[in-house]
N, C-alpha and C positions, 0 to 999 in steps of 0.2 A: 815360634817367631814372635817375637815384641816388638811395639813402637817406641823410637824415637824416645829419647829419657827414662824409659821405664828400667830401676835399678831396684835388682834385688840380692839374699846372701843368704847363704845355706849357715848354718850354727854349728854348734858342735853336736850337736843328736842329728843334724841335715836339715829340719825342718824350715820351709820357707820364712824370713821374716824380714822387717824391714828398722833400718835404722843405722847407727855409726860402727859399732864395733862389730867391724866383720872379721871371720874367722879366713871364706873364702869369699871373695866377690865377682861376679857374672856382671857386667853391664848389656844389656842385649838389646837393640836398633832393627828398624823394619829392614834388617836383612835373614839372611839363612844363617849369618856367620852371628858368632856372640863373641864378645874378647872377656877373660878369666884374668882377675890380677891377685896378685899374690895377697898375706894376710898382712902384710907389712908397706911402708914405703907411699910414693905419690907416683900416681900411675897416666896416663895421659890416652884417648881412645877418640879413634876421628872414624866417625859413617862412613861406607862406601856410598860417597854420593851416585855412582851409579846402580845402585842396585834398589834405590827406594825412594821415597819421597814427587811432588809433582815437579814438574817438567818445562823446560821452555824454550822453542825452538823460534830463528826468524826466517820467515820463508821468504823466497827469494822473490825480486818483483819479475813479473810477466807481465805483457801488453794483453791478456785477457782476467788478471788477478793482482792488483796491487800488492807491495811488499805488506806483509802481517807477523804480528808477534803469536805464536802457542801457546797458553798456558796449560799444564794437562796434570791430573792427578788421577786416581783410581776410579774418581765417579764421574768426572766432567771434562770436558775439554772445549776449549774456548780462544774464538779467532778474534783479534781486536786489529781493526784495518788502520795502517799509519796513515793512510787520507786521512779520516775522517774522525780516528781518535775513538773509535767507539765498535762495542762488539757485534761484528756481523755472524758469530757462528757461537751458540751454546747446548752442546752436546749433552745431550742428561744416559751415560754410558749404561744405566740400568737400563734404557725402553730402547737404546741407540734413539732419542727423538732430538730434533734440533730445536730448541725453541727461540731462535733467532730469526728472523727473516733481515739479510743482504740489502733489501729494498727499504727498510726500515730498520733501522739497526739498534742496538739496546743501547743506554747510555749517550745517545745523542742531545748536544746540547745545543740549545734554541735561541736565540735572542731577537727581541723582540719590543716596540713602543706602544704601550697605550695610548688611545689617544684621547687626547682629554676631557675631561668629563666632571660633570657635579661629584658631589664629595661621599661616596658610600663606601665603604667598607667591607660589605658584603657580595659586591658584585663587580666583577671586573667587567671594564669596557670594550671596543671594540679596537684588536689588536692589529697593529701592519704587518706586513709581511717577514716571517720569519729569517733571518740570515746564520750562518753558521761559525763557528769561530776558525779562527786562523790557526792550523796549528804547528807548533813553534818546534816541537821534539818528539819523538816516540823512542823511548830509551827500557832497556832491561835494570830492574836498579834492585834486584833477589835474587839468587837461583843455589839453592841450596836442598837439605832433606826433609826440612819443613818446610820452606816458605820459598814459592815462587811469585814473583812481582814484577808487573810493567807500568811504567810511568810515562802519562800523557801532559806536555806541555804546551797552555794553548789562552788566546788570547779573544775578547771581544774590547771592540773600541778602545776603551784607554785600560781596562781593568785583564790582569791576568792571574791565571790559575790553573791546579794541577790535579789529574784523574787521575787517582790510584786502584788500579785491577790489580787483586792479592787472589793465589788460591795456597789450600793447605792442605796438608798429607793427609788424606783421611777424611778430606770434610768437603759435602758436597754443594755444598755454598762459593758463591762471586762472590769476594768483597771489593766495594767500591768505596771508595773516600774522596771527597772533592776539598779543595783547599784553593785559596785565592785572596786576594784584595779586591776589593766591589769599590769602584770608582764614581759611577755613573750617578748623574741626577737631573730627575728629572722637573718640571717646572709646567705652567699653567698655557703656556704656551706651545711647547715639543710633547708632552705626555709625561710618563714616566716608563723607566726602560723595566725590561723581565727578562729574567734568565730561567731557562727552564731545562729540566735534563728527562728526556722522554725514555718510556722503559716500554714499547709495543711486545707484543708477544705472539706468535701460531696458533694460542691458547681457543679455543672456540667458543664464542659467549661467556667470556670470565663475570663473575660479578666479586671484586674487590670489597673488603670490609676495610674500616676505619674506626679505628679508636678513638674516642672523643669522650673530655668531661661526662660522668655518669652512664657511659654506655659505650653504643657501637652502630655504625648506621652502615649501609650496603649500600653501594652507589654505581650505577650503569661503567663500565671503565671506557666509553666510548663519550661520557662527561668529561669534556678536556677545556679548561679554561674558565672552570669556573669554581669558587669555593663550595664546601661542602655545607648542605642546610639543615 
């Protein structure tokens, strides 16, 4: 059984090898099944998208569980709530652990006014109370044998933008990609606005490293709002 694009072709002694002149060609996909095309000719071969690849299911809304998008591959499986635009449930399918918490949810984003303050750079001031964005769509916009994907569209005050949750066959990684136009400005009067996307976790006493000019510093992950020194 092979992944997804992996092409190979037997020669004339059978030996395995890779390249254009093939004698017989195997194309073979994360199925059971493999398609054979002749030595000749232009041949055309589509995956059983059901037999391989992650996954994506919309589960249905209930008055004790909001509607949610699934994204699922072979290592992880991952709930993103259409409230809130951000993932309440991330399965790591090796330990079965969740390292999501529902009450705190991964990829939530924050907005927020500093309030104003002398001129430092290295220290942020003291923030108002955090509000959350409006959001605008939760649509499926992948579902294929590679690449499942849901798209979050969603708004703070005048500036909008878009969360993209991607998983891949095979790979047990989230990817997350934010995209937007940034509106806001702030001034000596009102503060200056922040946008922030919190990533909480189950994890018990993580201590997070950070890459930085000439080195790497470790910083408590329960330091939130402030730069690194």
């Amino acid at each position: 059984m092979g992944h997804w694009g992996n092409v190979s072709r037997r020669g004339a002694e059978g030996a395995e090898g890779r390249g254009t002149d093939w004698s017989v060609g195997e194309l073979e996909y994360c199925s059971e099944r493999s398609a054979t095309a002749s030595p000749v000719g232009r041949h055309r071969v589509a995956p059983d998208r059901t037999r391989c690849g992650p996954t994506i299911e919309d589960e249905d809304d209930t008055p004790s569980a909001p509607a949610a998008f699934v994204l699922e591959n072979e290592a992880i499986k991952v709930q993103i709530n259409s409230d809130t635009g951000a993932v309440h449930s991330l399965i790591d399918k090796t330990t079965d652990t969740d390292l999501a918490d529902p009450e705190n949810p991964l990829g939530a984003i924050e907005f927020q006014i500093e309030n104003p303050k002398g001129s430092n750079a290295w220290e942020i001031g003291k923030l108002g109370p955090a509000s959350a964005p409006e959001i605008k769509e939760v649509r499926n916009s992948a579902s294929g044998p590679y690449i499942a994907r849901v798209e979050v569209d969603w708004q703070v005050s005048e500036s909008g933008f878009t969360t993209t949750y991607e998983v891949r066959h095979g790979d047990p990684t989230l990817y997350i990609k934010l995209d937007g136009f940034w509106t806001e400005r702030g001034d000596k009067e009102k503060g200056a606005p922040h946008l922030k996307m919190a990533f909480p976790s189950r994890l018990t006493e993580p201590t997070p490293c950070y890459e930085v000019p000439f080195g790497a510093l470790e910083q408590p992950s329960s330091h939130r709002g402030q730069p690194l020194k």
